[in-house]
PDB file of N, CA, C and O in Angstrom:
ATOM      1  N   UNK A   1      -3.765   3.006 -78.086  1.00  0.00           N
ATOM      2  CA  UNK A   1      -4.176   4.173 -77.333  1.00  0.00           C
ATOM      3  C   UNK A   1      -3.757   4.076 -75.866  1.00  0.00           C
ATOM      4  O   UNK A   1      -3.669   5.238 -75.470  1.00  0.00           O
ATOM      5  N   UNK A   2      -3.396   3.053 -74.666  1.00  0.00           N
ATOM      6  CA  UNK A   2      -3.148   2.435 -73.736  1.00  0.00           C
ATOM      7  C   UNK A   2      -1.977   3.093 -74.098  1.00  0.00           C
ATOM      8  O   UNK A   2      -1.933   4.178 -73.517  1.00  0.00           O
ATOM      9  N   UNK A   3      -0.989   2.897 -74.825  1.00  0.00           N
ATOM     10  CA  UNK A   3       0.406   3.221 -74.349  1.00  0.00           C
ATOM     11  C   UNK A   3       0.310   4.970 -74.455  1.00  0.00           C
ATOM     12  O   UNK A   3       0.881   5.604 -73.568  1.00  0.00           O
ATOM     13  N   UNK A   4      -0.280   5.579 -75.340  1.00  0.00           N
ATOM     14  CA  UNK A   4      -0.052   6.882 -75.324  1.00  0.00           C
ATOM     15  C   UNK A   4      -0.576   7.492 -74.467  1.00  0.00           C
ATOM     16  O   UNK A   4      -0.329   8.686 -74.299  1.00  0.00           O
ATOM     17  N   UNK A   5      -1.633   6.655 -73.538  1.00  0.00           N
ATOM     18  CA  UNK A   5      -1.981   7.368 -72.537  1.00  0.00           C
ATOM     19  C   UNK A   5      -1.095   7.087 -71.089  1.00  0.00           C
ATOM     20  O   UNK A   5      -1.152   7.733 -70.042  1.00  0.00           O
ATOM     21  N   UNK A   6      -0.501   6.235 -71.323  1.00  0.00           N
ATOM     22  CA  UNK A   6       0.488   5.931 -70.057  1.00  0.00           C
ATOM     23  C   UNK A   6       1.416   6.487 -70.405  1.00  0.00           C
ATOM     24  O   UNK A   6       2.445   6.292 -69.758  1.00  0.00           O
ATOM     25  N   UNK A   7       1.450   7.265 -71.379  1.00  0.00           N
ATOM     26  CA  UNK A   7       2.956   7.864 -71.639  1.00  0.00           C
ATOM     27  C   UNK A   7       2.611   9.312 -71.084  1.00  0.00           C
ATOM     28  O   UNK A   7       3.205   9.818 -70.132  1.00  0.00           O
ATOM     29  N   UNK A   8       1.511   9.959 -71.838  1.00  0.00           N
ATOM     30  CA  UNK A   8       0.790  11.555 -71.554  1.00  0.00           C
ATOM     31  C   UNK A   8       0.975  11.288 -69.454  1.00  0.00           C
ATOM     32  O   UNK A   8       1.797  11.873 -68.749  1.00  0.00           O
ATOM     33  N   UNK A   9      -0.209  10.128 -68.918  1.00  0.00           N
ATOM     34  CA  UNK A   9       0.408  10.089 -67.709  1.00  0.00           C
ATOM     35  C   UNK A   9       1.856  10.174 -66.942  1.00  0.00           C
ATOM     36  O   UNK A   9       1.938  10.726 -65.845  1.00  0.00           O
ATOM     37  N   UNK A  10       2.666   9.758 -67.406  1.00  0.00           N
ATOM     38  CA  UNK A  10       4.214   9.430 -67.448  1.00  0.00           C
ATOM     39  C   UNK A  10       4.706  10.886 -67.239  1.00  0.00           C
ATOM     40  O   UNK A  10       5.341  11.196 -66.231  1.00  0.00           O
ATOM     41  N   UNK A  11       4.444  11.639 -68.073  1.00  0.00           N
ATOM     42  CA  UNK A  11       4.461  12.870 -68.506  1.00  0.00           C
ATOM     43  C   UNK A  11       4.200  13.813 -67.432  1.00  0.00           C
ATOM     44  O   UNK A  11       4.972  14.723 -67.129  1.00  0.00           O
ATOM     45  N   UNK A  12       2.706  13.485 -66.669  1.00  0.00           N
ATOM     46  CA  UNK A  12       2.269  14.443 -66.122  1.00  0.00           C
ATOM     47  C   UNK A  12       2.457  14.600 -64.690  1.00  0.00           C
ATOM     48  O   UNK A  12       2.192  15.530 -63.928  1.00  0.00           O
ATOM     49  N   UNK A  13       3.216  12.943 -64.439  1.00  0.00           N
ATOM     50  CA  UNK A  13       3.247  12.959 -63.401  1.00  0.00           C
ATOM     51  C   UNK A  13       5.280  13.716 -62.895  1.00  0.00           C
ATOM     52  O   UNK A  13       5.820  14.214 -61.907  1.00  0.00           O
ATOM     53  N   UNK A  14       5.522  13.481 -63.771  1.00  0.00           N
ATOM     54  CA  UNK A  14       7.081  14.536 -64.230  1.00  0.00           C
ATOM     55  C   UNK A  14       6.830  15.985 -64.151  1.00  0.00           C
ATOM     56  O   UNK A  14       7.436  16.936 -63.657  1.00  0.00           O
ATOM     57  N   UNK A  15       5.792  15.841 -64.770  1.00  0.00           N
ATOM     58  CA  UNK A  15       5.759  17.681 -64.351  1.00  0.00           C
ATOM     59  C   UNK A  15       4.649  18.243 -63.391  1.00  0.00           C
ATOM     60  O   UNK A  15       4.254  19.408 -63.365  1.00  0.00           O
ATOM     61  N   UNK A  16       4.314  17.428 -62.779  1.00  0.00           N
ATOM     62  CA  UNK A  16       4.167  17.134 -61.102  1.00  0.00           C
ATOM     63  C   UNK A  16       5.510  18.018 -60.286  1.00  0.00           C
ATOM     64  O   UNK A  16       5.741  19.161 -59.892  1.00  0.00           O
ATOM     65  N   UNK A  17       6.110  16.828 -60.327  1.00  0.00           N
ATOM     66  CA  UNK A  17       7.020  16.983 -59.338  1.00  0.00           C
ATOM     67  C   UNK A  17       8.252  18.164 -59.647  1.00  0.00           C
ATOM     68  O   UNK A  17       9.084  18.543 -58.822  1.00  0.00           O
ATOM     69  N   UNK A  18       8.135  18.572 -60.905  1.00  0.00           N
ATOM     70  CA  UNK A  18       8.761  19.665 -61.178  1.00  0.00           C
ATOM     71  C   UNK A  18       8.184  20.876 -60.610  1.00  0.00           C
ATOM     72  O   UNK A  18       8.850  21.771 -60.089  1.00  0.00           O
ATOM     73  N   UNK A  19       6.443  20.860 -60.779  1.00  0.00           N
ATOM     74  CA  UNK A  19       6.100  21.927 -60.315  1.00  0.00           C
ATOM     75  C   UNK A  19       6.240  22.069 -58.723  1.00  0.00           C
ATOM     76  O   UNK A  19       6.283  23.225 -58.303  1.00  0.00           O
ATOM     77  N   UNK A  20       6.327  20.863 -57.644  1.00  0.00           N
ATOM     78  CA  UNK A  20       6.830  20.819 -56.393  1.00  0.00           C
ATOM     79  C   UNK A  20       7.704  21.293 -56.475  1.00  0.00           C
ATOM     80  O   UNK A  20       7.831  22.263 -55.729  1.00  0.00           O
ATOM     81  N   UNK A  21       8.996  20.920 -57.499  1.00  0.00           N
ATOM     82  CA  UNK A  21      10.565  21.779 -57.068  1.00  0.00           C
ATOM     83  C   UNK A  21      10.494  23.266 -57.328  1.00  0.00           C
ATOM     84  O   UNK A  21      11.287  24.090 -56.873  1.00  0.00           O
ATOM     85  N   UNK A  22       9.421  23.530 -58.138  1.00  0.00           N
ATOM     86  CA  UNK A  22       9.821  25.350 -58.846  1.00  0.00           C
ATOM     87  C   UNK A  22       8.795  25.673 -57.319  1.00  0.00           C
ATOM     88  O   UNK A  22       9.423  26.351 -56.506  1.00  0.00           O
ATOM     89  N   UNK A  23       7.874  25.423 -57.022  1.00  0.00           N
ATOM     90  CA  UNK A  23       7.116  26.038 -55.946  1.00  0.00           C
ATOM     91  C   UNK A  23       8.229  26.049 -54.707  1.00  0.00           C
ATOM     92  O   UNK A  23       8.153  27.016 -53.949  1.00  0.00           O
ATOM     93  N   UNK A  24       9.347  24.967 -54.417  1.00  0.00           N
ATOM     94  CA  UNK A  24       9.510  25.355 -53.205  1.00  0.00           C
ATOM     95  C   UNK A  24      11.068  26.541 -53.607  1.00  0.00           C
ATOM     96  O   UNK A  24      11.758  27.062 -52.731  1.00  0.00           O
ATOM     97  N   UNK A  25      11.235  26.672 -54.786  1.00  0.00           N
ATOM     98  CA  UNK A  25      11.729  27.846 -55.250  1.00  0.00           C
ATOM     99  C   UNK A  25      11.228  29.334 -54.483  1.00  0.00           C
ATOM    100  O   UNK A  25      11.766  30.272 -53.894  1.00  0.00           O
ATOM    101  N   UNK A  26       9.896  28.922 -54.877  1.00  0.00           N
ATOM    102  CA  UNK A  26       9.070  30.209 -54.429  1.00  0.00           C
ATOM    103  C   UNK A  26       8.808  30.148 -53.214  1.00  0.00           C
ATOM    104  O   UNK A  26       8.467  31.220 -52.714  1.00  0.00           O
ATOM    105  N   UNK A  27       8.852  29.126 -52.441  1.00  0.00           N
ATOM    106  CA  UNK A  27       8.663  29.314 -50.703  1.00  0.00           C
ATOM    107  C   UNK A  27      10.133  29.836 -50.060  1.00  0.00           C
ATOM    108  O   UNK A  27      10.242  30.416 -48.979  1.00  0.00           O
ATOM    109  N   UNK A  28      11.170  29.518 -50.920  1.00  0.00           N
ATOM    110  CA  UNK A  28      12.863  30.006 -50.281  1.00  0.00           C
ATOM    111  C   UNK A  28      12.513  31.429 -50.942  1.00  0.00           C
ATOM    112  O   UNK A  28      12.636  32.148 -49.951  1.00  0.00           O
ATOM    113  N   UNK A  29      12.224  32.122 -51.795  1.00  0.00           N
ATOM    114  CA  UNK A  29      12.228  33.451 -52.544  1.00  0.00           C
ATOM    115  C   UNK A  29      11.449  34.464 -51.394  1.00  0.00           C
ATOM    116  O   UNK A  29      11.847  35.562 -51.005  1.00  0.00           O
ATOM    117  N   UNK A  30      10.235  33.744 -50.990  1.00  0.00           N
ATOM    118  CA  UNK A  30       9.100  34.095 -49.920  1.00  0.00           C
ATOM    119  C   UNK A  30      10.171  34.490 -48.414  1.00  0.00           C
ATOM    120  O   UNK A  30      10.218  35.441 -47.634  1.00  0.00           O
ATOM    121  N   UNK A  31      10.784  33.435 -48.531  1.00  0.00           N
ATOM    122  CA  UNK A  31      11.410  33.919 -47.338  1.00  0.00           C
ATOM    123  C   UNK A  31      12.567  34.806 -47.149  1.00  0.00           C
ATOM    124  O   UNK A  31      12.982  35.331 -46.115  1.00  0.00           O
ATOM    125  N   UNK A  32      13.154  34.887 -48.768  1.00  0.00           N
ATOM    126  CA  UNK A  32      14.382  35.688 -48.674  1.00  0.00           C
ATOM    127  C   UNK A  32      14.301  37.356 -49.073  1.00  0.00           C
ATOM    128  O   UNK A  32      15.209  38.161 -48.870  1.00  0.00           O
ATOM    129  N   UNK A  33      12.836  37.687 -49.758  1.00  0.00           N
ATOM    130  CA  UNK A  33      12.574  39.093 -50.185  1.00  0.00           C
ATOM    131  C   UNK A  33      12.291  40.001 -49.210  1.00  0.00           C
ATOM    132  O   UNK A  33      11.659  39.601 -48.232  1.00  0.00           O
ATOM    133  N   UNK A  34      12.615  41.100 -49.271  1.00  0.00           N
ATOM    134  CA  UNK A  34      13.183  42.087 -47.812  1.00  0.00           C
ATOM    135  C   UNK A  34      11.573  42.721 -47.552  1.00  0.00           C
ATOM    136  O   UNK A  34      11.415  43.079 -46.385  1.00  0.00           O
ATOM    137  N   UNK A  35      10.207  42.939 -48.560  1.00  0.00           N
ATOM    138  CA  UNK A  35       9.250  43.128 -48.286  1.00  0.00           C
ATOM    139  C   UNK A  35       8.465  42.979 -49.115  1.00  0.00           C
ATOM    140  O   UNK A  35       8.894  42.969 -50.269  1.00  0.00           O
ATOM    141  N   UNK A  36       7.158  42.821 -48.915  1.00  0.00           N
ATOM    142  CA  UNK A  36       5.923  42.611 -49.857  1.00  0.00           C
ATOM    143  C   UNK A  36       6.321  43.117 -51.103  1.00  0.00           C
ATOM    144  O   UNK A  36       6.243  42.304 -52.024  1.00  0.00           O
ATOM    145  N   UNK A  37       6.753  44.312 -51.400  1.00  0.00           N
ATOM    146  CA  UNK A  37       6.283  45.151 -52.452  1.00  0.00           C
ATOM    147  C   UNK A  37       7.296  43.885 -53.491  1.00  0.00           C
ATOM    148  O   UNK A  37       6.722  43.312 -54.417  1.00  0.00           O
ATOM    149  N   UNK A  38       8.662  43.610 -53.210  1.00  0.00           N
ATOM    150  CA  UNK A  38       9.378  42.719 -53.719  1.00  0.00           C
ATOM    151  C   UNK A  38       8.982  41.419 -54.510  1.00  0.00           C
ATOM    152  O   UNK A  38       9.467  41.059 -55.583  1.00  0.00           O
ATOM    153  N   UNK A  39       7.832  40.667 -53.646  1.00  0.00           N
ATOM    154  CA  UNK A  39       7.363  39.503 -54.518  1.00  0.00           C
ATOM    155  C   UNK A  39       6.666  39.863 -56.048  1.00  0.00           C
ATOM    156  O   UNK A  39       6.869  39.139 -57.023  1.00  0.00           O
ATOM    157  N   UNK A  40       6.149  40.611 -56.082  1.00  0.00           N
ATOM    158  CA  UNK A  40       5.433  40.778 -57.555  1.00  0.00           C
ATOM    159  C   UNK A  40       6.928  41.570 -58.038  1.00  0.00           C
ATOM    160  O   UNK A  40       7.350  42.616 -57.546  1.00  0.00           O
ATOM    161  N   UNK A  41       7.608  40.738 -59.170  1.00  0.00           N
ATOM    162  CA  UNK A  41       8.865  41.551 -59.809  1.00  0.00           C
ATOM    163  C   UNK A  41       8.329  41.427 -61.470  1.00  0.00           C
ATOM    164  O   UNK A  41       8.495  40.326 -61.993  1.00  0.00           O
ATOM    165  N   UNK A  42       7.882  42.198 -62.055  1.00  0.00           N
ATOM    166  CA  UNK A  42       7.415  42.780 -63.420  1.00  0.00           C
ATOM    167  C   UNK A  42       8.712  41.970 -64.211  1.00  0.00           C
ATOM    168  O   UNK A  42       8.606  40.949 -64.889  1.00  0.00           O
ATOM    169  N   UNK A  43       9.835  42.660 -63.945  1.00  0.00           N
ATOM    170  CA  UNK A  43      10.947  42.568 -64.644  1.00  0.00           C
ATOM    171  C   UNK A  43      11.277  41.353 -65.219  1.00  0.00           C
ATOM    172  O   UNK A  43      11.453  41.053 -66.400  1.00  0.00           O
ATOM    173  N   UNK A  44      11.364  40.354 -63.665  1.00  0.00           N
ATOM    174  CA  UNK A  44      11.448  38.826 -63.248  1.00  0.00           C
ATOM    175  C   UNK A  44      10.385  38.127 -64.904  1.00  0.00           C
ATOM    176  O   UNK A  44      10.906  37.854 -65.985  1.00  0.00           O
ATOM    177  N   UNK A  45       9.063  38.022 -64.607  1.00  0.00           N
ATOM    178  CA  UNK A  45       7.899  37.803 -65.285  1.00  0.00           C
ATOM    179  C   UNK A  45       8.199  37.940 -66.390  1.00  0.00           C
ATOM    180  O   UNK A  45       7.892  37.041 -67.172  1.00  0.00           O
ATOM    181  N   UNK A  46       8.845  39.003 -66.832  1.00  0.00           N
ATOM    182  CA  UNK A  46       9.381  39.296 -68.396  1.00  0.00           C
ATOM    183  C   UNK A  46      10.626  38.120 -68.977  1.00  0.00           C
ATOM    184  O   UNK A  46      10.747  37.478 -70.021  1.00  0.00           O
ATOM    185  N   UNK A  47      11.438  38.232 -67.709  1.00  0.00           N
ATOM    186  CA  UNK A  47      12.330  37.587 -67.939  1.00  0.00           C
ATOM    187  C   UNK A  47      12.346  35.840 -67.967  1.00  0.00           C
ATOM    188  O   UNK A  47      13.171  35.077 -68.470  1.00  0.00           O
ATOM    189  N   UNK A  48      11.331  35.614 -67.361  1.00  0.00           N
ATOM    190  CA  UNK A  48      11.188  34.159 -67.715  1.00  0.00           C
ATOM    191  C   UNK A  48      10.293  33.858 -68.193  1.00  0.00           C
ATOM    192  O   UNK A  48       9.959  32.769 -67.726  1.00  0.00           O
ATOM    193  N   UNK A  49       9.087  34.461 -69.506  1.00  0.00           N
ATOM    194  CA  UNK A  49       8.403  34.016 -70.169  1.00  0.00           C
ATOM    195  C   UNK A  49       9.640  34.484 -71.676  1.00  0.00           C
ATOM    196  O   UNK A  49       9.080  34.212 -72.738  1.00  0.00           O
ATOM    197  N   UNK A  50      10.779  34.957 -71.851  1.00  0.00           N
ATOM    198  CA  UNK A  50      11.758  35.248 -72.395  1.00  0.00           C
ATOM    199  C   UNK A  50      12.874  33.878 -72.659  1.00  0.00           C
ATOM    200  O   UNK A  50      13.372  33.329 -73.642  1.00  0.00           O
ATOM    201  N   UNK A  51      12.924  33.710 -71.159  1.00  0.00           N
ATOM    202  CA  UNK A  51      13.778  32.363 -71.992  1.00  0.00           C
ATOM    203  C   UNK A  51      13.210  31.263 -71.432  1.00  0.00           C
ATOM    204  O   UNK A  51      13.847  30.271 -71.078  1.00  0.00           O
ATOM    205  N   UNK A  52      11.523  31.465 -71.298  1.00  0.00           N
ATOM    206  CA  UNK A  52      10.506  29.914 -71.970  1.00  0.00           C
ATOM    207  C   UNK A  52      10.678  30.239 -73.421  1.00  0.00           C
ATOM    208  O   UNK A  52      11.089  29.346 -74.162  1.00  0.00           O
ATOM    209  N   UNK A  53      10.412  31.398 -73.893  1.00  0.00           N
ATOM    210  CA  UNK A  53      10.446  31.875 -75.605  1.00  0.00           C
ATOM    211  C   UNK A  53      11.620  31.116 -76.663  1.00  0.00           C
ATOM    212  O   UNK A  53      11.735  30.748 -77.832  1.00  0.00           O
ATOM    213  N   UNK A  54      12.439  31.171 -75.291  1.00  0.00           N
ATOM    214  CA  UNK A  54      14.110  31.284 -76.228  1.00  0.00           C
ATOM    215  C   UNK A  54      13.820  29.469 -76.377  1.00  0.00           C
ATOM    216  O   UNK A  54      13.643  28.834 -77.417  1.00  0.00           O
ATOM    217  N   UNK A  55      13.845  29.048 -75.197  1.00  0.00           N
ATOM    218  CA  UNK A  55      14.513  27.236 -75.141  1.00  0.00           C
ATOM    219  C   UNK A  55      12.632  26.959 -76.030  1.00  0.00           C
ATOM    220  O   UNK A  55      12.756  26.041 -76.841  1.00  0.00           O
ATOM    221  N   UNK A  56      11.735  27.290 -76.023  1.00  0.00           N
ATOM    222  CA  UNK A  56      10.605  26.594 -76.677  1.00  0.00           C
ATOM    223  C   UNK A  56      10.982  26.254 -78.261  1.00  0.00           C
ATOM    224  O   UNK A  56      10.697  25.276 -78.952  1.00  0.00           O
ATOM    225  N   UNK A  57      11.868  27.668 -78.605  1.00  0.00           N
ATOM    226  CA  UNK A  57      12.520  27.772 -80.043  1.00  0.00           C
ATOM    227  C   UNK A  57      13.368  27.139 -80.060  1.00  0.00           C
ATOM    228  O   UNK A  57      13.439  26.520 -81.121  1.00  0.00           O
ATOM    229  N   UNK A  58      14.204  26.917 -79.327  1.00  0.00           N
ATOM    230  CA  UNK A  58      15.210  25.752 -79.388  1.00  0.00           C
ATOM    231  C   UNK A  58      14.965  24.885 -79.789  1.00  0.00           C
ATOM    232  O   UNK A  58      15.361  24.449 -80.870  1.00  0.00           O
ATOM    233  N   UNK A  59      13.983  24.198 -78.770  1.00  0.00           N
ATOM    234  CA  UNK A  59      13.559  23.022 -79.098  1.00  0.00           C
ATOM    235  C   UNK A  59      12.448  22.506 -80.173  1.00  0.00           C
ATOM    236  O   UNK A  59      11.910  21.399 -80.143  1.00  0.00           O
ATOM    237  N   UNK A  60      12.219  23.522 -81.114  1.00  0.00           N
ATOM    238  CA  UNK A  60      11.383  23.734 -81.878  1.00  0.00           C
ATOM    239  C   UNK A  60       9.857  23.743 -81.580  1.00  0.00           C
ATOM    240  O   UNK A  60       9.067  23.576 -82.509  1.00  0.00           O
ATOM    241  N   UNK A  61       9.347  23.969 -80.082  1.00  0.00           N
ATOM    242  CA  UNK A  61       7.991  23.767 -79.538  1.00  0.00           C
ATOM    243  C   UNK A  61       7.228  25.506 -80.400  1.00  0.00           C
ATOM    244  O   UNK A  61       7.794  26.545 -80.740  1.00  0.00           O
ATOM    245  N   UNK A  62       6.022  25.142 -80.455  1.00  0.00           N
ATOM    246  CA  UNK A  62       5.220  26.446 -80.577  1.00  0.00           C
ATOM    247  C   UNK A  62       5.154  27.137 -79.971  1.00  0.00           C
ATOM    248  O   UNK A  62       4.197  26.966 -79.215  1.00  0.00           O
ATOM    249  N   UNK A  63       5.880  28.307 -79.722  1.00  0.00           N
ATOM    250  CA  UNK A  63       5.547  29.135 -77.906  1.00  0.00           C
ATOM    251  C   UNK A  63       4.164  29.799 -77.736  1.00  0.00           C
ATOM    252  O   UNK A  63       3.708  30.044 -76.619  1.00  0.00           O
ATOM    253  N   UNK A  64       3.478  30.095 -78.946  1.00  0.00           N
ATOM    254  CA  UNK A  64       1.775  29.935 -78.993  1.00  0.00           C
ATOM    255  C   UNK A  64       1.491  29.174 -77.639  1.00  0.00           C
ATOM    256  O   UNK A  64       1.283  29.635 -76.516  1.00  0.00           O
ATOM    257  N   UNK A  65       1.555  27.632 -78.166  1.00  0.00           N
ATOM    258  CA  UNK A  65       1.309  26.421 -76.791  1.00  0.00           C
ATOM    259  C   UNK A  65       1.273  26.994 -75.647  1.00  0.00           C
ATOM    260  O   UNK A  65       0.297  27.141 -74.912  1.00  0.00           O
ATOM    261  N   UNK A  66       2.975  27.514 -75.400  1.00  0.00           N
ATOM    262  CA  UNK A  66       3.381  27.915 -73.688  1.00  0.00           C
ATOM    263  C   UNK A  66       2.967  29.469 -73.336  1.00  0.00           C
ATOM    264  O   UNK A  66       3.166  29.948 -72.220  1.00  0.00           O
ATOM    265  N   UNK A  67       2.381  30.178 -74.394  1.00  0.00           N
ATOM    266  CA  UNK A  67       2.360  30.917 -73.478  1.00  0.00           C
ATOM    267  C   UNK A  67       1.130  31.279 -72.336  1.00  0.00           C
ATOM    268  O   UNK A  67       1.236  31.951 -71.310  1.00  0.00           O
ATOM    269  N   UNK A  68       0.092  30.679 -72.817  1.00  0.00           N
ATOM    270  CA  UNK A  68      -0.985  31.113 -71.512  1.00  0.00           C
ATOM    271  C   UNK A  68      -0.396  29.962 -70.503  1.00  0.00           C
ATOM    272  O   UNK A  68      -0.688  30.151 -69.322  1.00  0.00           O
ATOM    273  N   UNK A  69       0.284  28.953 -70.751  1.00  0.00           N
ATOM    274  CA  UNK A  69       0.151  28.062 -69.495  1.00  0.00           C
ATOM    275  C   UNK A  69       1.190  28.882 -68.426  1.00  0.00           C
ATOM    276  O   UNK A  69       1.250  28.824 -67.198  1.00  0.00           O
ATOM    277  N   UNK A  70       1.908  29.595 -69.315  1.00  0.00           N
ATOM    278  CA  UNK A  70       3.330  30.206 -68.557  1.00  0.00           C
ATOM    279  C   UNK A  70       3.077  31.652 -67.854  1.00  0.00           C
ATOM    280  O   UNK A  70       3.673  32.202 -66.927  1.00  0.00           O
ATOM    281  N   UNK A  71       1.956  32.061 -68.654  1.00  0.00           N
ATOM    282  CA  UNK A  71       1.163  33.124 -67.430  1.00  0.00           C
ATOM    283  C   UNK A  71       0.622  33.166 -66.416  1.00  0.00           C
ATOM    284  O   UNK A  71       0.633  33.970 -65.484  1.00  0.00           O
ATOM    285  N   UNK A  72      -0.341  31.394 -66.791  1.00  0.00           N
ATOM    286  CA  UNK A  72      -0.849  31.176 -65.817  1.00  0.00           C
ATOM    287  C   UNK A  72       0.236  30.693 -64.593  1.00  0.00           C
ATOM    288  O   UNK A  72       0.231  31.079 -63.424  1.00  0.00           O
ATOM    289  N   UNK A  73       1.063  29.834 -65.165  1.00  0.00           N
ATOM    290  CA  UNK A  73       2.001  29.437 -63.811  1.00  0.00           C
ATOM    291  C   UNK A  73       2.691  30.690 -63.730  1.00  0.00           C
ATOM    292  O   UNK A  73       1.598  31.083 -63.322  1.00  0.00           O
ATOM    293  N   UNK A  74       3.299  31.535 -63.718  1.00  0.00           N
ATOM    294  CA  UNK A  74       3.726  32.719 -63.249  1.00  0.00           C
ATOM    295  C   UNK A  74       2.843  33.415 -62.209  1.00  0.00           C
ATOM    296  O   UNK A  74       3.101  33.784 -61.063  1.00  0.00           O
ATOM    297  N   UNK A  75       1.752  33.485 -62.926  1.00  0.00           N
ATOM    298  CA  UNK A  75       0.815  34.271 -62.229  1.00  0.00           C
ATOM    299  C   UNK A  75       0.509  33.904 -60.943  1.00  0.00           C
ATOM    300  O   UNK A  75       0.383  34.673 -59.990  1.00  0.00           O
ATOM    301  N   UNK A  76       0.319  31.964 -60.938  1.00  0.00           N
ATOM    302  CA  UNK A  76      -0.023  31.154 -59.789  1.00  0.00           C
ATOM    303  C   UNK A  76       1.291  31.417 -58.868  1.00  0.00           C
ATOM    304  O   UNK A  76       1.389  31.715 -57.678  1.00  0.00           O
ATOM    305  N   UNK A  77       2.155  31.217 -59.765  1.00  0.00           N
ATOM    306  CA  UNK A  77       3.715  31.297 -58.705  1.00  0.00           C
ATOM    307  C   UNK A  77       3.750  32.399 -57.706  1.00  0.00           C
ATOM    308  O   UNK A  77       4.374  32.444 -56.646  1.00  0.00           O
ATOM    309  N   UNK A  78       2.773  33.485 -58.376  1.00  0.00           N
ATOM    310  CA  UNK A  78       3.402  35.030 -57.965  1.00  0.00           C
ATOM    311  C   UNK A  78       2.436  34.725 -56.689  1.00  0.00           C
ATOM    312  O   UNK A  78       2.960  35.098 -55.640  1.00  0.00           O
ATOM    313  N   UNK A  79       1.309  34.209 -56.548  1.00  0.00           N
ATOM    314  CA  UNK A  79       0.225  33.960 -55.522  1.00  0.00           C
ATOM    315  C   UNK A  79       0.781  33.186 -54.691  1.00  0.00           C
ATOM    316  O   UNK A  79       1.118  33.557 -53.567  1.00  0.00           O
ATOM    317  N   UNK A  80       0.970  31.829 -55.212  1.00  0.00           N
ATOM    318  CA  UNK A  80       1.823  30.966 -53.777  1.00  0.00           C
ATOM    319  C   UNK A  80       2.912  31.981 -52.969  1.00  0.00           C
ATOM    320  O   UNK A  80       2.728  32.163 -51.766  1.00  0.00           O
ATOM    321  N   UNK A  81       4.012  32.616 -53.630  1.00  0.00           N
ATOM    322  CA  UNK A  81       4.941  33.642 -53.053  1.00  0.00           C
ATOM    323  C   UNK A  81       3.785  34.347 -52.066  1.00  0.00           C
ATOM    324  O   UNK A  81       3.585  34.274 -50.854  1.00  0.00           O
ATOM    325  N   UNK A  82       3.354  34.809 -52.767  1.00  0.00           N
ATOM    326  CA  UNK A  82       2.640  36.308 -51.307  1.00  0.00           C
ATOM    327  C   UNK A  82       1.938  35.395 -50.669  1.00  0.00           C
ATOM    328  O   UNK A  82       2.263  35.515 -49.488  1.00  0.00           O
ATOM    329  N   UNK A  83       1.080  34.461 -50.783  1.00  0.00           N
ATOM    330  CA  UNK A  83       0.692  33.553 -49.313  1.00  0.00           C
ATOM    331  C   UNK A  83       1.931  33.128 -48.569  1.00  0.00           C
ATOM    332  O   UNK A  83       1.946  33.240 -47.343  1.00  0.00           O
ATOM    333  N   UNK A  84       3.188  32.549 -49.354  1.00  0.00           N
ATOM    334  CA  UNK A  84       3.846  31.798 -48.217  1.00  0.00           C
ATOM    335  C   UNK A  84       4.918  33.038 -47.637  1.00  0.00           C
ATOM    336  O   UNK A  84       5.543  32.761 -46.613  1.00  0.00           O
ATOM    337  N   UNK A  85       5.163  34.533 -48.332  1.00  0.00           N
ATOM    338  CA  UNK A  85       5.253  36.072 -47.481  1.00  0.00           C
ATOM    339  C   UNK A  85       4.794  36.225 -46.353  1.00  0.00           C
ATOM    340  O   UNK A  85       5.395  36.508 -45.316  1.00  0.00           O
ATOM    341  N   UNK A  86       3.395  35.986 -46.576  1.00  0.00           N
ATOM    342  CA  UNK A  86       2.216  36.684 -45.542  1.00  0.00           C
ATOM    343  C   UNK A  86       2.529  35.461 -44.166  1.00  0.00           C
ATOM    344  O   UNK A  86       2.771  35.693 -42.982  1.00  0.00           O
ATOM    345  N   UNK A  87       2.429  34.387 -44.758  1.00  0.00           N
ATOM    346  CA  UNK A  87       2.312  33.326 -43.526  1.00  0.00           C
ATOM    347  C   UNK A  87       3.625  33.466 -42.747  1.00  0.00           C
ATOM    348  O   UNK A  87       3.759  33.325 -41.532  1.00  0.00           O
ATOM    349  N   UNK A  88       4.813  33.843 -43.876  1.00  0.00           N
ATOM    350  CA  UNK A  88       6.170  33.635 -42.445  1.00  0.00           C
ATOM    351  C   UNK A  88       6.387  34.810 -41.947  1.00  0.00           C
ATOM    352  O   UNK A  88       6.961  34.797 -40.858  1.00  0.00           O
ATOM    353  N   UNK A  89       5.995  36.301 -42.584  1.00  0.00           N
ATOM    354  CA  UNK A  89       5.851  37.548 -41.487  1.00  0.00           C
ATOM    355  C   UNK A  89       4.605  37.183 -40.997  1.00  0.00           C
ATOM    356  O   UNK A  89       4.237  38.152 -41.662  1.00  0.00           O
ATOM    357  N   UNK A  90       3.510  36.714 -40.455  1.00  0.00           N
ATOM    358  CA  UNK A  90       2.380  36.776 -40.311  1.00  0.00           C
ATOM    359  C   UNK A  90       2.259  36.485 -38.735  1.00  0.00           C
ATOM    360  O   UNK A  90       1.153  36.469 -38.193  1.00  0.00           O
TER     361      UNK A  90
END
């Protein structure tokens, strides 16, 4: 049980630092969208719970699994964006 839990850790701490790289995605996006109304993109949201859909099937994962986590990080993403909006027009 020791190794599978240093592995699940192993794991989490990887997608750690992934979620640092996709967030500062969203702090360059924050700074490059021409106005508020821009950060919430419907379209965007569609489009990348689409090909989480596609590569989950790829890889044979359940997209059941991903999809509330992928709302929720979308959703969170879409929030960090309009705070780090607000703070650099602010």
């Amino acid at each position: 049980m020791d190794e599978v839990r240093a592995g699940v850790d192993a794991v989490d701490r990887d997608i750690v630092a992934l979620l640092k790289r996709r967030f500062g995605y969203m702090d360059a996006a924050a700074r490059i969208k021409p106005n508020r109304e821009a950060v919430r993109d419907e379209w965007r949201k569609a489009d990348v719970k689409a090909k989480v859909d596609a590569e989950a099937e790829r890889l044979g994962v359940d997209r059941k699994l991903l999809d509330r986590l992928y709302e929720d990080l979308i959703e969170t993403s879409i929030a960090h964006e309009f705070d780090r909006y607000d703070a650099t027009r602010g």
